[in-house]
Steps between C-alpha positions, in 0.01 A plus 500: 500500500393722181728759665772284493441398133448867393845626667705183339349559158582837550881455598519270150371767330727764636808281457396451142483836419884565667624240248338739205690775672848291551644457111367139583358509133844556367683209739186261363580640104838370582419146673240422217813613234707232681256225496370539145867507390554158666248315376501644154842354516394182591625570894265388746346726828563326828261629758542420882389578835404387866171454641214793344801532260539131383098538395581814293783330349269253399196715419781722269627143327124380457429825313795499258531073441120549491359825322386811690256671239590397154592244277884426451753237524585361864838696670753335692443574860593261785386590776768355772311477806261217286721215516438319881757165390699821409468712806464208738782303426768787478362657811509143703818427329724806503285851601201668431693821467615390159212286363411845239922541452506159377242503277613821310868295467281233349209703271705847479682648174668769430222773349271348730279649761462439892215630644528507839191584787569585825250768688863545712740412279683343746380131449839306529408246171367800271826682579725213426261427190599838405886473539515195305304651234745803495789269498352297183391839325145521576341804464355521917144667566360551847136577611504603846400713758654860621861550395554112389704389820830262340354482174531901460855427377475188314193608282529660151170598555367535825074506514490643867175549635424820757344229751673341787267243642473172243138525479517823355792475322374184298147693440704728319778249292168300372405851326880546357555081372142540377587807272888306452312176353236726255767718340723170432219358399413749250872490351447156434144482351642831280816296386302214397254669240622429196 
């Protein structure tokens, strides 16, 4: 069993160290540029995913509503996989494939951010989340794994992991929305020193 533990720890760790080697730091300069921009503009961040992904959506609103390290004002984040009246009734009611899509029609504004996760990028309501946000004039950013699947295209930032099994691939997006939430964090907690 230690075996075990001691070759998955070590796959992390080697999949961490491609994204050093990837200009991933340059792709997450950019998605923190696009978020900060929103919210100092009064714009909220809509996060969303499935399953894993619908827990980091949540753990990523929790940290911004909430505070991650320091002291600032709360930030608009909605995190749209929250909501079960929401989800429930639109999925029993219509689809599931566009319970995210018709959230962002109701919470989205142009200058706003979508932040989709999808460790495929293929999850039918994340990519229709994403086209609606495109068509309302969203700014669209996807954390994923290998090459981004559907949301490749529909991304102005695509966060794409070098995993391609979800366990792995969410080990590593926890890292990247962990260093995402401190650095917006820190924008905020500078902005508000007066």
């Amino acid at each position: 069993m230690t075996c075990r533990l001691g070759e998955q720890i070590a796959t992390l760790i080697a999949g961490l160290e491609q994204l050093a080697g990837l200009g991933f730091a340059s792709k997450v300069d950019r998605a923190v540029d696009l978020i900060i921009a929103a919210l100092h503009s009064g714009k909220s961040l809509l996060v969303c995913g499935n399953g894993g992904s619908a827990s980091d959506a949540l753990h990523i609103s929790g940290e911004l509503v909430g505070r991650f390290f320091r002291e600032r004002r709360g930030l608009p984040v909605i995190c749209l996989s929250a909501n079960p009246a929401v989800l429930t009734a639109w999925a029993n009611d219509v689809a599931f494939d566009s319970v995210f899509a018709r959230q962002v029609e109701a919470f989205g504004q142009p200058g706003g951010v979508l932040w989709c996760l999808s460790t495929s990028g293929r999850s039918k309501n994340v990519v229709a989340a994403a086209v609606a946000a495109k068509r309302l004039g969203l700014s669209v950013i996807s954390l994923t794994g290998r090459g981004g699947g559907q949301l490749a295209d529909l991304s102005d930032v695509l966060l794409d992991v070098p995993a391609d099994a979800t366990p792995r691939a969410q080990e590593m997006h926890i890292v990247v929305y962990h260093f995402i939430c401190e650095r917006v964090e820190d924008a905020f907690a500078r902005s508000e020193i007066v």
